[in-house]
MARROMAR-202278 format. One record per residue (C-alpha): residue number from 1; x, y, z. Coordinates in nm, 4 decimals. Each point is the difference from the previous one (the first is absolute). Layout:
<r><pos>NUM</pos><east>X</east><north>Y</north><up>Z</up></r>
...
//
This chain:
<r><pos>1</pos><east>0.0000</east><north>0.0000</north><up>0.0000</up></r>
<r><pos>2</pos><east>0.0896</east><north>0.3774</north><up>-0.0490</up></r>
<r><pos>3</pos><east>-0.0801</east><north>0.2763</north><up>0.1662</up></r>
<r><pos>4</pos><east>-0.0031</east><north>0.3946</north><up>-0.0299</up></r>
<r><pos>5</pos><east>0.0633</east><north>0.1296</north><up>0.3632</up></r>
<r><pos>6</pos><east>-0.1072</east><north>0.3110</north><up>0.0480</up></r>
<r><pos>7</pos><east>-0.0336</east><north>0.3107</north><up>0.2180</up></r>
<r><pos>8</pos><east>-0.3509</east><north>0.0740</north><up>0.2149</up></r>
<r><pos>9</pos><east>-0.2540</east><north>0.2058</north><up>-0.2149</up></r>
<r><pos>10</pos><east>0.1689</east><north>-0.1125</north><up>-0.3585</up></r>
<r><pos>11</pos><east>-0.2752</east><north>-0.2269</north><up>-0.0630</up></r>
<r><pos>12</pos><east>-0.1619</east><north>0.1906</north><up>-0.2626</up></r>
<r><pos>13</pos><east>0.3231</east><north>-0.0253</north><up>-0.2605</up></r>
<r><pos>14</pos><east>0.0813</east><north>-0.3632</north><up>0.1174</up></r>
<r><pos>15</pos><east>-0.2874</east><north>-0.1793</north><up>-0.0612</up></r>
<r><pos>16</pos><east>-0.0115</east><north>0.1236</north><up>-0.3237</up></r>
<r><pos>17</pos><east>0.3456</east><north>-0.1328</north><up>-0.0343</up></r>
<r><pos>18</pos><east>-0.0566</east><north>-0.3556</north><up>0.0520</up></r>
<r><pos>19</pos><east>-0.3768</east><north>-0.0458</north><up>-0.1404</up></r>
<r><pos>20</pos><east>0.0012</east><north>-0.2575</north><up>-0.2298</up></r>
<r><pos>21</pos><east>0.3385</east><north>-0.1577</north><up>0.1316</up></r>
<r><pos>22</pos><east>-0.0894</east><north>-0.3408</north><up>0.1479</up></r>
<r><pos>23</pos><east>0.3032</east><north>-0.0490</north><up>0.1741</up></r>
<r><pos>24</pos><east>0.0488</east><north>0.3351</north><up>0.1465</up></r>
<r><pos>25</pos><east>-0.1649</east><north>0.1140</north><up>0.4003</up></r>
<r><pos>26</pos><east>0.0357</east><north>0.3351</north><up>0.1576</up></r>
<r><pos>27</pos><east>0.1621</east><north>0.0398</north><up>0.3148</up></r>
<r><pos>28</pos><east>-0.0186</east><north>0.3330</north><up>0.2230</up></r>
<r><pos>29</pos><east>0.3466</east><north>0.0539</north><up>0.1617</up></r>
<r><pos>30</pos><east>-0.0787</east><north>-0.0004</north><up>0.4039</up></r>
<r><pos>31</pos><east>-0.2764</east><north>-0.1605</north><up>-0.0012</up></r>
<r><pos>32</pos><east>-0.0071</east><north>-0.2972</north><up>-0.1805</up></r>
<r><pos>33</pos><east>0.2737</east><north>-0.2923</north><up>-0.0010</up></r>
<r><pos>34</pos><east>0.1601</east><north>-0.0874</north><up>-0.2626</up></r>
<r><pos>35</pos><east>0.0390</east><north>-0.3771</north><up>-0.0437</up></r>
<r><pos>36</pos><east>0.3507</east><north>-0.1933</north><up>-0.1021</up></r>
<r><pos>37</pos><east>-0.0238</east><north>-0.0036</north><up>-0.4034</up></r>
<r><pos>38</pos><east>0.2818</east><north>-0.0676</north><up>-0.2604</up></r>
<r><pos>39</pos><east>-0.2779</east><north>0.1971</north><up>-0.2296</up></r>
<r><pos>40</pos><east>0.1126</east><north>0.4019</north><up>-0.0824</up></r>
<r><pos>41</pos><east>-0.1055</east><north>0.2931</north><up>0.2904</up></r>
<r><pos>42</pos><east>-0.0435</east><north>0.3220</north><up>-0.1641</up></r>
<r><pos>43</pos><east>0.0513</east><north>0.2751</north><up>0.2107</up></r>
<r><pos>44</pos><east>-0.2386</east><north>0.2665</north><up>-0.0622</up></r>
<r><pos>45</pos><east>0.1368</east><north>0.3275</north><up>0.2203</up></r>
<r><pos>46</pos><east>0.0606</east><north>-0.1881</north><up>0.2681</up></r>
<r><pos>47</pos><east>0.3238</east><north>-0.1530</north><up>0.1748</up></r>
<r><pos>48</pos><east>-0.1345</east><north>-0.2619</north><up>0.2323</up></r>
<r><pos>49</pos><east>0.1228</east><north>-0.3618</north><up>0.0684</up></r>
<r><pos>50</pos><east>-0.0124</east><north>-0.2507</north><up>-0.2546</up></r>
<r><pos>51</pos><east>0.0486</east><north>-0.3772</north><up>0.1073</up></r>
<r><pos>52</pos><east>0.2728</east><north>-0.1559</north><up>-0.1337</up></r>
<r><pos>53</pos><east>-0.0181</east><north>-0.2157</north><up>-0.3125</up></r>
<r><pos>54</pos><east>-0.1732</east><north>0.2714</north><up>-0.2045</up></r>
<r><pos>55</pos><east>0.1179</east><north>0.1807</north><up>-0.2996</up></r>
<r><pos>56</pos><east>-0.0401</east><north>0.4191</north><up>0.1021</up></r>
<r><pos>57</pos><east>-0.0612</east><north>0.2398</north><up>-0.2748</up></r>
<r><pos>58</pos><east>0.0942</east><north>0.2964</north><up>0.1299</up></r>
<r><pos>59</pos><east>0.2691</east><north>-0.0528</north><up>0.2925</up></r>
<r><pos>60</pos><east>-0.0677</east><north>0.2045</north><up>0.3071</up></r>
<r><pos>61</pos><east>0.3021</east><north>0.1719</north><up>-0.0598</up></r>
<r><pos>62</pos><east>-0.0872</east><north>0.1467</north><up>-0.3262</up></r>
<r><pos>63</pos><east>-0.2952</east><north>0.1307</north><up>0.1601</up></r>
<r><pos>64</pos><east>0.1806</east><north>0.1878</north><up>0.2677</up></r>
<r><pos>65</pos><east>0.2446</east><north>0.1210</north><up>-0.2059</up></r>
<r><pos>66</pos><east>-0.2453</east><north>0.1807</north><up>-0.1932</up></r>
<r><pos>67</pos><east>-0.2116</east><north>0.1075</north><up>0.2704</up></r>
<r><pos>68</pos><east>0.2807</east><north>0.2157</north><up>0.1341</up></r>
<r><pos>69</pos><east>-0.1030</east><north>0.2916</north><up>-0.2548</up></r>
<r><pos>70</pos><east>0.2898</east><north>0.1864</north><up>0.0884</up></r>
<r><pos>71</pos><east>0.3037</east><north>-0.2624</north><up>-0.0472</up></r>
<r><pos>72</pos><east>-0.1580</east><north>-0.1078</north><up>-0.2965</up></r>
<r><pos>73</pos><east>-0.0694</east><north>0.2911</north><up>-0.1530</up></r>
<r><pos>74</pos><east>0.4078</east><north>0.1055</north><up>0.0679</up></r>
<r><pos>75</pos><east>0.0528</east><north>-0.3199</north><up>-0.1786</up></r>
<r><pos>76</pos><east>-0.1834</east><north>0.1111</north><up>-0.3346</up></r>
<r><pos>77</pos><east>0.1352</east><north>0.3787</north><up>0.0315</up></r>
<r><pos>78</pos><east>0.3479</east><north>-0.1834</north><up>0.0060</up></r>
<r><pos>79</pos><east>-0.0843</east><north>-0.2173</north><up>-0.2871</up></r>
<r><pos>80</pos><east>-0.1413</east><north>0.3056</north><up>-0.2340</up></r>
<r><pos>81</pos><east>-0.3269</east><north>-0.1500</north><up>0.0302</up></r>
<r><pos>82</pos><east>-0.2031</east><north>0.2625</north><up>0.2620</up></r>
<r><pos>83</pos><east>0.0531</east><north>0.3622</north><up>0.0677</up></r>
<r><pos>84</pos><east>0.3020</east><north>0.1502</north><up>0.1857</up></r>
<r><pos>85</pos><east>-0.0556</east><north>-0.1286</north><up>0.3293</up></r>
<r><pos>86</pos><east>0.2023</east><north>0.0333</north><up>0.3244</up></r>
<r><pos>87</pos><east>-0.0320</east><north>-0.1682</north><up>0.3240</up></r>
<r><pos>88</pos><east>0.1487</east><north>0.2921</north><up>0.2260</up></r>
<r><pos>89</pos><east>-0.0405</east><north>0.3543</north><up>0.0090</up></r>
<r><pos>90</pos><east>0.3921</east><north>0.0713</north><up>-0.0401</up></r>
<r><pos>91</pos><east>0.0200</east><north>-0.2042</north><up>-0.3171</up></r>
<r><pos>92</pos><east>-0.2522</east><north>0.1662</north><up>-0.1253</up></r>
<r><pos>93</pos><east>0.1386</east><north>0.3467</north><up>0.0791</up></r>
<r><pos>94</pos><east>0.3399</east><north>-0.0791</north><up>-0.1561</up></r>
<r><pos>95</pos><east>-0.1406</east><north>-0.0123</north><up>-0.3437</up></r>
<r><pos>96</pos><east>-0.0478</east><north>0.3850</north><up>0.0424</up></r>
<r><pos>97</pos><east>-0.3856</east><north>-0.0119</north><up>-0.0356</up></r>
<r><pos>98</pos><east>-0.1723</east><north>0.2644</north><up>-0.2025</up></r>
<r><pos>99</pos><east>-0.3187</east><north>-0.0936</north><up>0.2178</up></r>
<r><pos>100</pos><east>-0.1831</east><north>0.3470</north><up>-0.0935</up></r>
<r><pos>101</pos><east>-0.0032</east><north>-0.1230</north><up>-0.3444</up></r>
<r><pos>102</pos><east>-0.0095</east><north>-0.3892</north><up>0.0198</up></r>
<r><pos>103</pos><east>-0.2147</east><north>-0.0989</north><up>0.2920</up></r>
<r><pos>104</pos><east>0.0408</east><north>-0.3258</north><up>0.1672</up></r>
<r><pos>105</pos><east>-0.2172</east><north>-0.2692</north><up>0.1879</up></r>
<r><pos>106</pos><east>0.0349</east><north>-0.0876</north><up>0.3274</up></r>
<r><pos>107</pos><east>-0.1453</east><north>-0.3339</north><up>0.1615</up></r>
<r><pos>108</pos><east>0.0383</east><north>-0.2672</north><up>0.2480</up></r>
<r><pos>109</pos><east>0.2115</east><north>-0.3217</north><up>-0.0308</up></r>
<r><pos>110</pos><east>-0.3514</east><north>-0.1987</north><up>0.0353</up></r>
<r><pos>111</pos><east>-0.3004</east><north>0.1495</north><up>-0.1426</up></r>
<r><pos>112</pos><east>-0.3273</east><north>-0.1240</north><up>-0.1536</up></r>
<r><pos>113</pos><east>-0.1841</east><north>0.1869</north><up>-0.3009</up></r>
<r><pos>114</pos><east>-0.0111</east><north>0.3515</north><up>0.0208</up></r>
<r><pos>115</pos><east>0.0867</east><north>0.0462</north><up>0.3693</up></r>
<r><pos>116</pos><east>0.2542</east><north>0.2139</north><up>0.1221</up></r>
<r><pos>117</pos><east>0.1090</east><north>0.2059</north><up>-0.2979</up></r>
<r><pos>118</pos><east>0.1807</east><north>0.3450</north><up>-0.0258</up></r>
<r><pos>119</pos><east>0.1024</east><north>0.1817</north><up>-0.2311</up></r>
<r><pos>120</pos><east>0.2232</east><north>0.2580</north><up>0.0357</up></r>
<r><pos>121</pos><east>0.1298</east><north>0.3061</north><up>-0.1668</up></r>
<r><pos>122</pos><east>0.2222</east><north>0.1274</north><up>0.2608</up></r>
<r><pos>123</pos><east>0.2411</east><north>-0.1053</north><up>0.2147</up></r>
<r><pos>124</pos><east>-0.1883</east><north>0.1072</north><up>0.3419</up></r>
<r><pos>125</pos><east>-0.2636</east><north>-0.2490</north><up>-0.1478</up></r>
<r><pos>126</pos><east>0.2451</east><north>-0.2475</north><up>-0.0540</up></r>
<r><pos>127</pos><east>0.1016</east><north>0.0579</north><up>0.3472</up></r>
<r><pos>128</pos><east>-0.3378</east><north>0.0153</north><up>0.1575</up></r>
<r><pos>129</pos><east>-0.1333</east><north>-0.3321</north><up>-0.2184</up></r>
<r><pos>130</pos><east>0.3103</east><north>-0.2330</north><up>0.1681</up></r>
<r><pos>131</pos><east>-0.1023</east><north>0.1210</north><up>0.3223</up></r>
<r><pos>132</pos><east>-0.3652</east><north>-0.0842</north><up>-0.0405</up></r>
<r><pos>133</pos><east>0.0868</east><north>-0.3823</north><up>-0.1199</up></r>
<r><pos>134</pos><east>0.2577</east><north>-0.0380</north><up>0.3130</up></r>
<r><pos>135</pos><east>0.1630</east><north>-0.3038</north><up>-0.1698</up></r>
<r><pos>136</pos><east>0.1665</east><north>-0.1040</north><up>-0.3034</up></r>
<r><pos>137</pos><east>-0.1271</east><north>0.1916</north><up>-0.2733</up></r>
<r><pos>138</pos><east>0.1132</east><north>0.0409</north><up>-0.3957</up></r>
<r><pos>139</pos><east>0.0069</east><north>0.3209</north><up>-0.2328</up></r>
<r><pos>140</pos><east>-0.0552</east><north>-0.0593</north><up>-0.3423</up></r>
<r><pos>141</pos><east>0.0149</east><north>0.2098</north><up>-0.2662</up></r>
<r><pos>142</pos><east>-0.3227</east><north>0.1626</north><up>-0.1138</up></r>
<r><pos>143</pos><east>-0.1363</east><north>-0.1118</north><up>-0.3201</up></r>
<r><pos>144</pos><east>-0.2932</east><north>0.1686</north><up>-0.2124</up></r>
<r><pos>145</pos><east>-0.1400</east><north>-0.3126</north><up>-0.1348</up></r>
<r><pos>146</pos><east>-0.1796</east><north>-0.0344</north><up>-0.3046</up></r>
<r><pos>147</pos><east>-0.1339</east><north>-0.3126</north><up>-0.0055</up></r>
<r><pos>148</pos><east>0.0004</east><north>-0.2805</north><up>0.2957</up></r>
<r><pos>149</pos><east>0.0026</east><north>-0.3968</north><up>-0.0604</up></r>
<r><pos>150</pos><east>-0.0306</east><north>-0.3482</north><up>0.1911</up></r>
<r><pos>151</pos><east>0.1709</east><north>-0.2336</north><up>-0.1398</up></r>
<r><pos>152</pos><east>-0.0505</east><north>-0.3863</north><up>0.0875</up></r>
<r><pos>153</pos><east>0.2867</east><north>-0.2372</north><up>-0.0054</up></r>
<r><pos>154</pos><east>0.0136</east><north>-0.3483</north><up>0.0906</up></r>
<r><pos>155</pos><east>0.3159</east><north>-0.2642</north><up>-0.1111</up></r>
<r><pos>156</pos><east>0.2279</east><north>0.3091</north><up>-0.1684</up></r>
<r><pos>157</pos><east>-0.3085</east><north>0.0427</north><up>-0.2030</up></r>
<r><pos>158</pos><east>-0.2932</east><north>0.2704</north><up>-0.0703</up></r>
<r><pos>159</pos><east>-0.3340</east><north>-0.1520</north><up>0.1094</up></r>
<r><pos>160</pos><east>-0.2021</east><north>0.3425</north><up>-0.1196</up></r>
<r><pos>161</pos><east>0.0826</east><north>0.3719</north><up>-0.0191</up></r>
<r><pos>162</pos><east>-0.2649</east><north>0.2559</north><up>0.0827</up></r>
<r><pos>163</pos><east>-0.0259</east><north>0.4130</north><up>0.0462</up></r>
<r><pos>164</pos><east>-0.1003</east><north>0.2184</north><up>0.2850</up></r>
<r><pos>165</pos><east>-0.2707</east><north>0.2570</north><up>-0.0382</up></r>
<r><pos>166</pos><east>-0.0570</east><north>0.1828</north><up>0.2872</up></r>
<r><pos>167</pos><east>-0.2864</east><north>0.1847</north><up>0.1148</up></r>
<r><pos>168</pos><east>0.2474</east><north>0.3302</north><up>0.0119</up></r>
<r><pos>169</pos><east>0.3619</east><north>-0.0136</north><up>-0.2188</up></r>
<r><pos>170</pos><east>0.0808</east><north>0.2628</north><up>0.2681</up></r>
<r><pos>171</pos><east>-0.0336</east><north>-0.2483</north><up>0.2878</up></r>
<r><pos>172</pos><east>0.3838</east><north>-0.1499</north><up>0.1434</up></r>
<r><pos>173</pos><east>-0.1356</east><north>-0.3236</north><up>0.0024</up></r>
<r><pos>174</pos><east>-0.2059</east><north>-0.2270</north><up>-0.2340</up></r>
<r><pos>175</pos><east>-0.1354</east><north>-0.2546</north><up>0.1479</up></r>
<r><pos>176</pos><east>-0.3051</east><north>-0.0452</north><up>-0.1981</up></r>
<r><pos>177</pos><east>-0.1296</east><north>-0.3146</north><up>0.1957</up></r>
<r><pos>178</pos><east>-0.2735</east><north>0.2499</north><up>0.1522</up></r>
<r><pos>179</pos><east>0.0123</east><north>0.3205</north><up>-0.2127</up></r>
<r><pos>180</pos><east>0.1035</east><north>-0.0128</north><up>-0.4026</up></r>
<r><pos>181</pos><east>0.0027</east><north>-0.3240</north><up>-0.2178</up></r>
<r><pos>182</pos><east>0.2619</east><north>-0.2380</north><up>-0.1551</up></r>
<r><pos>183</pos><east>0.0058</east><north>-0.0197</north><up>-0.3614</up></r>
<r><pos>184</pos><east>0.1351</east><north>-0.3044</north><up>-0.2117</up></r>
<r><pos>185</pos><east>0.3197</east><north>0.0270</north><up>-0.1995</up></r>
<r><pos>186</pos><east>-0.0217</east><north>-0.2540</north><up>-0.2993</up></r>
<r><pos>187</pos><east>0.2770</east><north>-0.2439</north><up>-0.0023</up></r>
<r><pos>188</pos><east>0.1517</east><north>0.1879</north><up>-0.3697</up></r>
<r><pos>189</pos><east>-0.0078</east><north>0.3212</north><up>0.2033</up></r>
<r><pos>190</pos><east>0.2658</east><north>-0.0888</north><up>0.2827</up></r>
<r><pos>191</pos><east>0.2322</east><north>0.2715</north><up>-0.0029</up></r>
<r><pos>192</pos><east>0.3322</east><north>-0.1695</north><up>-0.0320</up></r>
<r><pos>193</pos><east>0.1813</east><north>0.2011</north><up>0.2501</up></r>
<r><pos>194</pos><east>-0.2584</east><north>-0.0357</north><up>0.2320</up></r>
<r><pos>195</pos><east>0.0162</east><north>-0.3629</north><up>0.0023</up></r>
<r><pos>196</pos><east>0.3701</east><north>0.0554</north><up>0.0555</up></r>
<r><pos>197</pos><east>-0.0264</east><north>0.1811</north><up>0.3278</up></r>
<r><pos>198</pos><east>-0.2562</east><north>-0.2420</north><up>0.1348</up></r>
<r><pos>199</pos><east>0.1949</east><north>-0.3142</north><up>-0.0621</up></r>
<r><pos>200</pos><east>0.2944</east><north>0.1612</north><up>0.1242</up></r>
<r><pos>201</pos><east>-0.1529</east><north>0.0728</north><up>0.3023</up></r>
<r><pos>202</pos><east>-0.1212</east><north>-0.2771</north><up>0.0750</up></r>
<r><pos>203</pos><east>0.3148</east><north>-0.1791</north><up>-0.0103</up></r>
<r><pos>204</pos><east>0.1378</east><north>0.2275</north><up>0.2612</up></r>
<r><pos>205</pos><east>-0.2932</east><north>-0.1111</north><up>0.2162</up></r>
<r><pos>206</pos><east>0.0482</east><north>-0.3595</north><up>-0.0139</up></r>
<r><pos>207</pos><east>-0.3494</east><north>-0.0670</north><up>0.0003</up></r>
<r><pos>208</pos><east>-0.2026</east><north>-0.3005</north><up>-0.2121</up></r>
<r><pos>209</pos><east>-0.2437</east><north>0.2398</north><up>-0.0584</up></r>
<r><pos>210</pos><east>-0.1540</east><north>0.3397</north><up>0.0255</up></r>
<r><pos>211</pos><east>-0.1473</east><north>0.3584</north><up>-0.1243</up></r>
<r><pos>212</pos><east>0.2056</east><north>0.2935</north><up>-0.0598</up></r>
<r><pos>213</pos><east>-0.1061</east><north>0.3620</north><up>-0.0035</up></r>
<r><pos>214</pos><east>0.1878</east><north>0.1614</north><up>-0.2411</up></r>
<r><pos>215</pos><east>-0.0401</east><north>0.4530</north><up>-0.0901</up></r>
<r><pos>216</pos><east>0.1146</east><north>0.0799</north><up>-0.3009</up></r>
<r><pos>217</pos><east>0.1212</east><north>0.4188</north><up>-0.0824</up></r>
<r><pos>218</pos><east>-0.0997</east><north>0.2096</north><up>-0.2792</up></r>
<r><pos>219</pos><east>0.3307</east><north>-0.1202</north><up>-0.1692</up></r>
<r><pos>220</pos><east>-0.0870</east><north>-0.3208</north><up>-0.0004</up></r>
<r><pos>221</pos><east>0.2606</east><north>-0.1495</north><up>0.2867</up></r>
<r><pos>222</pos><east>-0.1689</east><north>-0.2513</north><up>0.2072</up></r>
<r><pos>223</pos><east>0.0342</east><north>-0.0475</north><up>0.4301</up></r>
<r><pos>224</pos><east>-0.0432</east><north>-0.2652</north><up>0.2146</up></r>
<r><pos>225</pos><east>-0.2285</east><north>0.1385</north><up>0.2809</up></r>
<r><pos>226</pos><east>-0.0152</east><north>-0.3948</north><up>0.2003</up></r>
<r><pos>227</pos><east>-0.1126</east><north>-0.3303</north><up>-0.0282</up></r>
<r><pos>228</pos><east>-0.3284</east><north>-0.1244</north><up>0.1620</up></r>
<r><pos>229</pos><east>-0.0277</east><north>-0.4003</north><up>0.0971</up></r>
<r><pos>230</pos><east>-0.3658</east><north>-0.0005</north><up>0.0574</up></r>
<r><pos>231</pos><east>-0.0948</east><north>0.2323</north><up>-0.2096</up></r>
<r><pos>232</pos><east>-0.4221</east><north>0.1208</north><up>-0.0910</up></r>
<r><pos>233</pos><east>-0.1001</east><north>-0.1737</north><up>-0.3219</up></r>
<r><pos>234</pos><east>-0.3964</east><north>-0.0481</north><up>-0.1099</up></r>
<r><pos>235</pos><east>-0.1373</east><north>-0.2906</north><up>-0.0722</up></r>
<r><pos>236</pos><east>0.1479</east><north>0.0052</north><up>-0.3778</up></r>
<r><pos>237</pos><east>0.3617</east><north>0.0286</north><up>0.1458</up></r>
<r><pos>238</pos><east>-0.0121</east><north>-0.2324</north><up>0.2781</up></r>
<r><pos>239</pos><east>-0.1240</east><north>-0.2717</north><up>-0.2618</up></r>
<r><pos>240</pos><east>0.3131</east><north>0.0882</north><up>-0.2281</up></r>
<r><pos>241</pos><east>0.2229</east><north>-0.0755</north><up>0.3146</up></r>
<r><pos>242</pos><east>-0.1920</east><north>-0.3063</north><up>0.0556</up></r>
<r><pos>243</pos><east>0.1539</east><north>-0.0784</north><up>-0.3556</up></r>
<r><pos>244</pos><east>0.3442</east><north>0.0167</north><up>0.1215</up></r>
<r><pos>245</pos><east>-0.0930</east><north>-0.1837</north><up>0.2973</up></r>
<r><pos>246</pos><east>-0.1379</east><north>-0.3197</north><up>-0.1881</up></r>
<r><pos>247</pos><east>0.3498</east><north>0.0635</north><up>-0.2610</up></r>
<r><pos>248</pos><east>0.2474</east><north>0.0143</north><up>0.3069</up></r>
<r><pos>249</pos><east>-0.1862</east><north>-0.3344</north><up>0.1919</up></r>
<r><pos>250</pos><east>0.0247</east><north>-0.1882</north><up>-0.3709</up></r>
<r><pos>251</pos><east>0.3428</east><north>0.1470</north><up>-0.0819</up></r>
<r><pos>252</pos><east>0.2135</east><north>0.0863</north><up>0.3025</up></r>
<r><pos>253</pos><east>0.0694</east><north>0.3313</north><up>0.1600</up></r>
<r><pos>254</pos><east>0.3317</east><north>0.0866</north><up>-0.2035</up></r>
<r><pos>255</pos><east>0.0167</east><north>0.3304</north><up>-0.1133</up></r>
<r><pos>256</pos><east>0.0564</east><north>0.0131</north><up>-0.4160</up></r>
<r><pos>257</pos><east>0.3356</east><north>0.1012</north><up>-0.1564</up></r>
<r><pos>258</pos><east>0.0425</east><north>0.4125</north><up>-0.0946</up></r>
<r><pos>259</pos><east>-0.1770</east><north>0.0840</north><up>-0.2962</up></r>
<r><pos>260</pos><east>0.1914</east><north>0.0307</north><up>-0.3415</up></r>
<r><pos>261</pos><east>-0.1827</east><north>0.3105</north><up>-0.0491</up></r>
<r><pos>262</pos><east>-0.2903</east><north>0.1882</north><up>0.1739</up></r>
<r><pos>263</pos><east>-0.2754</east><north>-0.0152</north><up>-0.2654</up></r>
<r><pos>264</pos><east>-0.2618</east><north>-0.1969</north><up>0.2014</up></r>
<r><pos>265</pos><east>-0.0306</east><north>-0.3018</north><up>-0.2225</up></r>
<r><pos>266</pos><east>0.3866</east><north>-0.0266</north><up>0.1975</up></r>
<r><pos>267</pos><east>-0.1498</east><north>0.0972</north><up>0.3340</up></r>
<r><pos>268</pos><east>-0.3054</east><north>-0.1072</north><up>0.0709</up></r>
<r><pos>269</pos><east>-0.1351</east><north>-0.3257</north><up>0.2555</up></r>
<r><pos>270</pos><east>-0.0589</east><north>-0.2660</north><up>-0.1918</up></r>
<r><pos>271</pos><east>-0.3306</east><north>-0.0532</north><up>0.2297</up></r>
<r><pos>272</pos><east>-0.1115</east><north>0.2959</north><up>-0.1924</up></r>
<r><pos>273</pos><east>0.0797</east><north>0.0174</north><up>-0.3364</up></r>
<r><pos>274</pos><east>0.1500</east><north>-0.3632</north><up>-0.0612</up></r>
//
């Protein structure tokens, strides 16, 4: 038997998930056991115990590592693959900041949504912003995006692609899970360097799986924002991952070689569009 353990409250994308799979229960992490299986566990969001004998997709410590927004985020800044970002105050003061012109971000190591978000123009703000967190914090550099994207990649390939539209292109964030819609990129329509960042990314993260929220600028340069491992999808999506959940229990968990190119007949899941 496999299983899909996930977090309280994610019932509504993980059902989805598994319909239709026979050989495939739900488990909620801390408050239902899982039983000894040599079956595969996917971890959806959620680092709990896993008996041993079963295959994990998504190792706990994948999970953490991108649940630390701030180290991770340093990681992609030092990778050219997110914004300028620095970890300390003094590192970011030695690059000789021209903050009145280029504002930054300010926000906690650990944050959720669009909680605990300043942006400054000044360095008082700056100032006042790392006092307000109290703990680690990370400054990135401010970009005007133009466009926003998730991104969903499982096995070092893309599952779907989709764009943000927001409620308000003025708002910081764009959630769009309550406010706004998602709209559908066709699989011909995958910007190439787009797919780049996302796979790239993911590497770095080590994870099986996962969706990555991706801005892009008015000069067409794209930034990782993070990566989400239990991510919203509707009904639609959830039944596309349940696609790569059926091809990873027939096939094996092994992520695919790098892509010859990143036209998506190269890059996409073979649950998809084999």
């Amino acid at each position: 038997m496999n299983y899909i353990l996930r977090r309280k409250g994610m019932g509504d994308v993980s059902m989805p998930i598994a319909a239709g799979i026979a050989d495939v229960k739900i488990f909620v992490n801390k408050q239902d056991l899982l039983p000894p299986t040599d079956g595969y566990v996917f971890r959806w969001g959620t680092i709990g115990t896993i008996p041993e004998g079963g295959k994990v997709v998504n190792q706990a410590k994948a999970i953490e590592r991108v649940s630390d927004k701030r180290a991770f985020r340093l990681v992609l800044s030092d990778k050219g693959l997110s914004m300028p970002t620095y970890g300390k105050l003094e590192d970011y003061l030695l690059t000789d900041p021209q903050i009145a012109t280029d504002a930054v971000l300010l926000r906690p190591a650990t944050h959720s949504r669009s909680e605990d978000m300043f942006l400054c123009t000044a360095l008082s703000e700056v100032v006042k912003a790392i006092r307000e967190i109290n703990g680690p914090y990370y400054i990135s550099k401010f970009i005007k995006k133009k466009n926003e994207y998730r991104v969903f990649v499982a096995q070092n390939r893309i599952v779907w692609m989709i764009k943000k539209h927001p409620k308000s292109e003025n708002d910081l964030t764009w959630g769009c899970v309550e406010e706004g819609n998602f709209e559908y990129i066709g699989w011909s329509d995958w910007p190439k360097e787009l797919a780049r960042v996302a796979l790239e990314s993911m590497k770095l993260s080590g994870l099986d799986f996962g969706a990555i929220d991706i801005i892009e600028d008015k000069d067409g340069n794209f930034y990782t924002l993070e990566i989400n491992t239990a991510p919203w999808l509707s009904p639609y999506y959830a039944k596309c991952f349940g696609k790569v959940v059926k091809h990873v229990i027939a096939n094996g968990k092994d992520h695919f070689a790098d892509p010859e190119s990143y036209d998506w007949k190269k890059i996409i899941h073979p649950a998809i569009g084999g």
